[in-house]
C-alpha positions as a Python dict, from the first residue, in 0.01 Angstrom:
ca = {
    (1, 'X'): (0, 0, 0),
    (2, 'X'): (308, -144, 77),
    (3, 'X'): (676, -43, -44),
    (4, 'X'): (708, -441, -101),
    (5, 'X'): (482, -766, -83),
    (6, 'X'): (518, -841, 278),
    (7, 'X'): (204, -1097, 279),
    (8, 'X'): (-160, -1035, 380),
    (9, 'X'): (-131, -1033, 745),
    (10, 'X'): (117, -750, 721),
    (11, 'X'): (-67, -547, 479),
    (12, 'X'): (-364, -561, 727),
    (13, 'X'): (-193, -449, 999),
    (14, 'X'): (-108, -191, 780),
    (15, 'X'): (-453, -34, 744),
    (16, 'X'): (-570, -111, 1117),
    (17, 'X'): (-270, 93, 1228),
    (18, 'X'): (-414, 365, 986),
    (19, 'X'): (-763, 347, 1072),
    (20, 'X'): (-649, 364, 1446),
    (21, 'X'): (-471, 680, 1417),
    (22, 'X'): (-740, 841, 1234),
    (23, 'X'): (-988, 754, 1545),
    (24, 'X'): (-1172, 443, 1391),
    (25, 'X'): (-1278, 229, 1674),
    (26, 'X'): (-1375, -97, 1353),
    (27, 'X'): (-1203, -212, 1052),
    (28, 'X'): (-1371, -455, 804),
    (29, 'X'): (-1182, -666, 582),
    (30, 'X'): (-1327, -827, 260),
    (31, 'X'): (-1093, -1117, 54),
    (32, 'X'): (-1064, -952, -294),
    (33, 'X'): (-1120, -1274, -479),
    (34, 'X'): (-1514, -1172, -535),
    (35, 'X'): (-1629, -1497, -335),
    (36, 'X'): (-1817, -1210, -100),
    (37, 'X'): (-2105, -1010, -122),
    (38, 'X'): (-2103, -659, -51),
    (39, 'X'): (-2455, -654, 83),
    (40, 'X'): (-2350, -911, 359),
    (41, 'X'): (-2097, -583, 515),
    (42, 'X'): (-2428, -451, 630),
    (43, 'X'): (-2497, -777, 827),
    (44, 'X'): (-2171, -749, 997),
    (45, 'X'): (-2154, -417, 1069),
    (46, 'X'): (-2509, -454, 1242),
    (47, 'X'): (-2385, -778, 1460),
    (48, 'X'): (-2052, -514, 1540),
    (49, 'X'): (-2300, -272, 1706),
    (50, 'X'): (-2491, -517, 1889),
    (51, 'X'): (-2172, -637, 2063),
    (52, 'X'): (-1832, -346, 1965),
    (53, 'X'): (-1590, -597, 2177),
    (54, 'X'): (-1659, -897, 1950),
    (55, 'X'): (-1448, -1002, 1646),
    (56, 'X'): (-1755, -1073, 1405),
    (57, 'X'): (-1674, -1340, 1140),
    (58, 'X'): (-1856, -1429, 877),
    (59, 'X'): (-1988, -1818, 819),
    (60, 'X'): (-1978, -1915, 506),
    (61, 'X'): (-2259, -2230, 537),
    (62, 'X'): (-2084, -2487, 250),
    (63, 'X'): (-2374, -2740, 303),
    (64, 'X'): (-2634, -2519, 237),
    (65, 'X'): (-2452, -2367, -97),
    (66, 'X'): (-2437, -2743, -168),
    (67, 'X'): (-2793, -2812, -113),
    (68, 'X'): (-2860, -2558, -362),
    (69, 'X'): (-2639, -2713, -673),
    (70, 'X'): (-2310, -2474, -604),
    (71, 'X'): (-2012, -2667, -627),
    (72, 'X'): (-1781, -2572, -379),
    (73, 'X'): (-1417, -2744, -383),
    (74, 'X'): (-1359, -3066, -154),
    (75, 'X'): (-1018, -2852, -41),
    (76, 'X'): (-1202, -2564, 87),
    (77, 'X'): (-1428, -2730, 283),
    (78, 'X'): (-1141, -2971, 437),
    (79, 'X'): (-939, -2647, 511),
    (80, 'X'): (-1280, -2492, 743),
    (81, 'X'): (-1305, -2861, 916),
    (82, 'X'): (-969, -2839, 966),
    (83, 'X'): (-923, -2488, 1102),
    (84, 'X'): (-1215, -2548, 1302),
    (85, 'X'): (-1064, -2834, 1507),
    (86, 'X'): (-761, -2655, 1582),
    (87, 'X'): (-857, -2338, 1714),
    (88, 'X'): (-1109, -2517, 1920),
    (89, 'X'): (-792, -2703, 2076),
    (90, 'X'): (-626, -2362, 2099),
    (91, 'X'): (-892, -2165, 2247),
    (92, 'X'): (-1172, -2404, 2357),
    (93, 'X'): (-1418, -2178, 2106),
    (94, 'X'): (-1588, -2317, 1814),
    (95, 'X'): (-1609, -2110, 1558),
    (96, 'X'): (-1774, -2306, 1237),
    (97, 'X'): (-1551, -2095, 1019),
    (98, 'X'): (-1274, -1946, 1126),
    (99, 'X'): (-1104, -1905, 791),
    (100, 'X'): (-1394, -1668, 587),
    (101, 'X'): (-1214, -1300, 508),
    (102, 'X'): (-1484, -1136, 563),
    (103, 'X'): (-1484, -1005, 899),
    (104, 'X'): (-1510, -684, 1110),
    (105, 'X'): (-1222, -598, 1398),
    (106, 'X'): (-1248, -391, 1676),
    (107, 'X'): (-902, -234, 1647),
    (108, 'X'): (-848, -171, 2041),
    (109, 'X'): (-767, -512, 2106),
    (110, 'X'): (-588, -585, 1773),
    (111, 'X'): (-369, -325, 1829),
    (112, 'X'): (-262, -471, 2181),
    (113, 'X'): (-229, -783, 2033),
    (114, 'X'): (141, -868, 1936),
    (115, 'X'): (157, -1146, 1683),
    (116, 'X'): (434, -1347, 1502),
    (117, 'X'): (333, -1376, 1156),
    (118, 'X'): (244, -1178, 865),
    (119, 'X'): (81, -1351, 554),
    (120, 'X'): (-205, -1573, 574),
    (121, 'X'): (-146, -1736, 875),
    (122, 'X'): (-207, -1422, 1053),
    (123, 'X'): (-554, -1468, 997),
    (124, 'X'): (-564, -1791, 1231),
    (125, 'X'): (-345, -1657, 1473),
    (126, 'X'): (-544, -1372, 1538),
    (127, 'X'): (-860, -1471, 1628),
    (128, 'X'): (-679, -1698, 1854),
    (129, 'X'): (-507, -1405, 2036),
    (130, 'X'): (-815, -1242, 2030),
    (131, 'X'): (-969, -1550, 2236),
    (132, 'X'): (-724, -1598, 2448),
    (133, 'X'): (-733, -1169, 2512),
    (134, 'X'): (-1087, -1234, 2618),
    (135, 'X'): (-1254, -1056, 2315),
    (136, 'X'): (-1552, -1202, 2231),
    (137, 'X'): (-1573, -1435, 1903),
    (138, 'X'): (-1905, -1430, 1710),
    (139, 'X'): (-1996, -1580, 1351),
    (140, 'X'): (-2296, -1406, 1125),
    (141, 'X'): (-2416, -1655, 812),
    (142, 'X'): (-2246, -1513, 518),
    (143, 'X'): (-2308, -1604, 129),
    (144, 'X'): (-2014, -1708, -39),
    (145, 'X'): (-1975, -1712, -436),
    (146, 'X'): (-1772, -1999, -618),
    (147, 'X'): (-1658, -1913, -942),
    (148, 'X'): (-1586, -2206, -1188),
    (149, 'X'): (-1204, -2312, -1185),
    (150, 'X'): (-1080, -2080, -1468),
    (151, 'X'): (-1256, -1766, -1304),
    (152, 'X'): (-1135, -1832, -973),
    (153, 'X'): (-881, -1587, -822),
    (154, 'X'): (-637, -1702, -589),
    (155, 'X'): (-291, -1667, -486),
    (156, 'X'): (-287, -1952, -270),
    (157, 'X'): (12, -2199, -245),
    (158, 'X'): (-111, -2508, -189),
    (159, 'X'): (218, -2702, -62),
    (160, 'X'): (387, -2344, 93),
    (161, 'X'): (69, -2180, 221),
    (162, 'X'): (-14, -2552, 369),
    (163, 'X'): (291, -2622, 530),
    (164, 'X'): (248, -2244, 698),
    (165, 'X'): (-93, -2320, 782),
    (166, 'X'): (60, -2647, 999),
    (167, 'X'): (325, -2439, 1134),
    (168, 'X'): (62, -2152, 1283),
    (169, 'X'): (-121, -2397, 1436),
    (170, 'X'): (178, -2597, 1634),
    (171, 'X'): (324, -2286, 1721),
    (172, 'X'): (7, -2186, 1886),
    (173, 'X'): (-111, -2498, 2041),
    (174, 'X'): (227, -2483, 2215),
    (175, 'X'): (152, -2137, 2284),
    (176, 'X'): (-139, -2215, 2445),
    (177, 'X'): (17, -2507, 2699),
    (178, 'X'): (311, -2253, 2816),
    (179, 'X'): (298, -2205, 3164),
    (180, 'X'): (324, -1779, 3094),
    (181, 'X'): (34, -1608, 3163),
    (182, 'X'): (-120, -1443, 2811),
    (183, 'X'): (-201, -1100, 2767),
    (184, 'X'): (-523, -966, 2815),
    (185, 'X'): (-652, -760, 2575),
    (186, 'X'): (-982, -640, 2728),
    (187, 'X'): (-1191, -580, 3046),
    (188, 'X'): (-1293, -882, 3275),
    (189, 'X'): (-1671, -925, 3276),
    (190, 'X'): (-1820, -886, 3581),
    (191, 'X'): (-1839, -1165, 3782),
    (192, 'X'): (-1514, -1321, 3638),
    (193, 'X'): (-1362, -1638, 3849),
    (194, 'X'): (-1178, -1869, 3637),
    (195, 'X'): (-1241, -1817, 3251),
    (196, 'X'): (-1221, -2038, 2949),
    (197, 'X'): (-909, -2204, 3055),
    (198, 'X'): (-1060, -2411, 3344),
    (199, 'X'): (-1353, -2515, 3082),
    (200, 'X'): (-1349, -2879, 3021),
    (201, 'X'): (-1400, -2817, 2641),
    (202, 'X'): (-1072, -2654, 2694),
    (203, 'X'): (-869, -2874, 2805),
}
């Protein structure tokens, strides 16, 4: 817990500075709005072993939930397609959902990563640091639950939590076109000449 309300991203930090100092090498976060399943953990925890360096996200497939009658809000699906775009422009990764909560860390790299912001946003600026840091970004098909609009849990802002959204995203993109180096956060692979800023899908 936290003394005060200091937004999402800060109250994750929070626990991965925890976890850390009591020798965990993973964290896994789940959104407490219900929209997850805990059975999917087990999924993610599985695609953490096969690869510890990645950030594992989950993929929460909206057109298949469609195809099988759920109803899933026109504004959640804009806000993937949108989150999508940008981090590819960031980080030259696509990433078909870069905005599920369900995800497992590998707290080495998080922990080297410094970031500037502390409620939702931090969610999107993480896994861009991540990218840039050279971690690994994979994405393991996740269900997703929609409840009906007077069960739905959210604390979402629409106009505030948008307009932070936007401001994430410029920051980073201008981030990304600084001539500073960024920080790596892990290992080069063997073999390493370039990396994913020469890519053409980069640029």
């Amino acid at each position: 817990r936290q003394a005060r309300n200091m937004g999402k991203g800060a109250a994750l930090r929070t626990g991965f500075a925890w976890a850390w100092e009591h020798g965990f090498t993973h964290a896994v976060t789940v959104d407490a709005d219900g929209q997850h399943r805990a059975s999917d953990v087990a999924k993610m925890v599985a695609a953490a072993r096969e690869d510890p360096r990645a950030l594992i996200v989950g993929w929460r497939d909206m057109e298949a939930a469609e195809a099988r009658g759920v109803v899933i809000p026109a504004r959640s699906k804009k806000g993937r397609d949108a989150a999508r775009f940008w981090l590819r422009v960031q980080t030259g990764v696509d990433i078909p959902d870069t905005q599920c909560g369900l995800r497992v860390y590998p707290l080495e790299p998080v922990m080297k990563a410094r970031t500037w912001f502390g409620r939702y946003d931090f969610e999107t600026e993480i896994v861009a640091r991540l990218s840039w840091g050279g971690v690994p970004v994979r994405s393991v098909p996740v269900e997703c639950i929609y409840f009906p609009g007077a069960e739905r849990v959210s604390h979402f802002r629409p106009v505030w939590d948008t307009l932070r959204g936007v401001r994430v995203n410029v920051l980073l993109v201008l981030r990304r076109l600084a001539p500073w180096p960024i920080k790596r956060l892990t290992p080069r692979e063997e073999g390493y000449r370039f990396g994913k800023r020469w890519k053409w899908a980069t640029w």
